[in-house]
N, C-alpha and C positions, 0 to 999 in steps of 0.2 A: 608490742606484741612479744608475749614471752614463749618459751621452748613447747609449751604444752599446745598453745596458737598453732604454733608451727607442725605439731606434728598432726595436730587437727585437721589444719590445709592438706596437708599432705594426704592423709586419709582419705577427704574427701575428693582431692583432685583424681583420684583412681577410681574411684565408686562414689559417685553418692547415694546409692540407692543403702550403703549402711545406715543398720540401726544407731538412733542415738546411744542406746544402751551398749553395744557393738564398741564404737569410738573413745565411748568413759572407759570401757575398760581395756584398750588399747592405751589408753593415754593417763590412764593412776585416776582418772575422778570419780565421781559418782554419778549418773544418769543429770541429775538438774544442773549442778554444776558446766557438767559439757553442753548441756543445752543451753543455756543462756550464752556460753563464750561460744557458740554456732549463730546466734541470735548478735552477738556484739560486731563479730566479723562482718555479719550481710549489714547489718545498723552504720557500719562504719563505712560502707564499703569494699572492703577488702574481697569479699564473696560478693561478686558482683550480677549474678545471675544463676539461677540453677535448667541448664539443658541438657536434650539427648544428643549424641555426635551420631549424628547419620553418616552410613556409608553410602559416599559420592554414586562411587559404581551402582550399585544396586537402586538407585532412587534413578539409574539414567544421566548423571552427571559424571561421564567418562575422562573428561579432558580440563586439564587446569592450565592456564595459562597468564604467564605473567607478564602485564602491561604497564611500559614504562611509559612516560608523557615529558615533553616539554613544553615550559608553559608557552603560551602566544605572548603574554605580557606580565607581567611583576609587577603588578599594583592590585588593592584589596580587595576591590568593586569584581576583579577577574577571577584570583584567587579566591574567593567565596563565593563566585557563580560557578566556577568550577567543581567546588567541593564538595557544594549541594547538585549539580547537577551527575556527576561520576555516582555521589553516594546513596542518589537515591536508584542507579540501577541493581536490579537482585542479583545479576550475576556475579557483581562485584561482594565477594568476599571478606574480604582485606583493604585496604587502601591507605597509603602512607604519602607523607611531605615526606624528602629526600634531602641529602647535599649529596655533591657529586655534578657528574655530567647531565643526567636526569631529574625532573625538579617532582613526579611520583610514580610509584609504584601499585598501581592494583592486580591485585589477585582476584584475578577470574574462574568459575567453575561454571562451565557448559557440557551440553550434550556431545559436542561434533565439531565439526568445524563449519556446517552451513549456520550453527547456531553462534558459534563463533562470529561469524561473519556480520549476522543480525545484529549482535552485539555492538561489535563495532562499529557499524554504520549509526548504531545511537550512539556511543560514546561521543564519535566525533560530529554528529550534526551541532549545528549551529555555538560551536565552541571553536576559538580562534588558537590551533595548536602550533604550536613549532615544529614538533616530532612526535610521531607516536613507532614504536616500537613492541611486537609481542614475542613471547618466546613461550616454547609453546614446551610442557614439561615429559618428559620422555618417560621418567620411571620416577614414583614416588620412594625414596629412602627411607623417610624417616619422618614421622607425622607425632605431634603428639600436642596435648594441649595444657599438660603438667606443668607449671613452674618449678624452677629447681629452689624453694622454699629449703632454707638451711637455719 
């Protein structure tokens, strides 16, 4: 990926709704030029999807909340029943394998806290936990979904 790549992503990470034509001439090319290196990026994956960023509030998703887990057990058959079973809920956001005192982290977006609750009552059925732990996020700071592409 060379500098022109880069400052491609970068365009796009702020807007995609820019013209092709728009980003050629941000970036020194011509229109077909910058379209095929748009086309090489999602081909490669690098551009891995194109969506809208809903806001949470406004859609009724007030509360975000961060759920740490200990596993019940450390072997494959667990951690993969686990992985599929956490990732196929929709309130889960985010969801990572950890090091640390915690072995994941999902991020949750819900309505409230009774929907909270619903939540977690699926999370933990019939899954053999150690700990589960939520913290529940007070004030958002700082959201953004830019990579710092340099």
């Amino acid at each position: 990926m060379d500098a022109i790549d880069k400052a491609i992503l970068r365009l796009l990470q702020h807007d995609l709704t820019l013209s092709v034509n728009h980003i050629a001439e941000q970036v020194g090319l011509s229109t077909t030029p910058c379209w095929r290196r748009i086309q090489q990026l999602e081909k490669k994956g690098v551009i891995k999807q194109r969506v809208a960023l809903v806001d949470p509030e406004l859609v009724g998703l007030g509360m975000t909340v961060f759920v740490q887990v200990k596993a019940g057990k450390h072997d494959d058959k667990w951690l993969n029943h686990f992985a599929k079973h956490a990732g196929l809920l929709e309130e889960v956001v985010e969801f990572y394998r950890m090091s640390g005192e915690y072995d994941y982290m999902l991020k949750v977006v819900v309505a409230d806290l009774k929907a909270f609750d619903k939540f977690y009552k699926r999370l933990v059925t019939g899954i053999d936990l150690s700990d589960v732990t939520s913290s529940f996020a007070m004030e958002q700071i700082k959201y953004t979904t830019v990579l710092p592409v340099r």
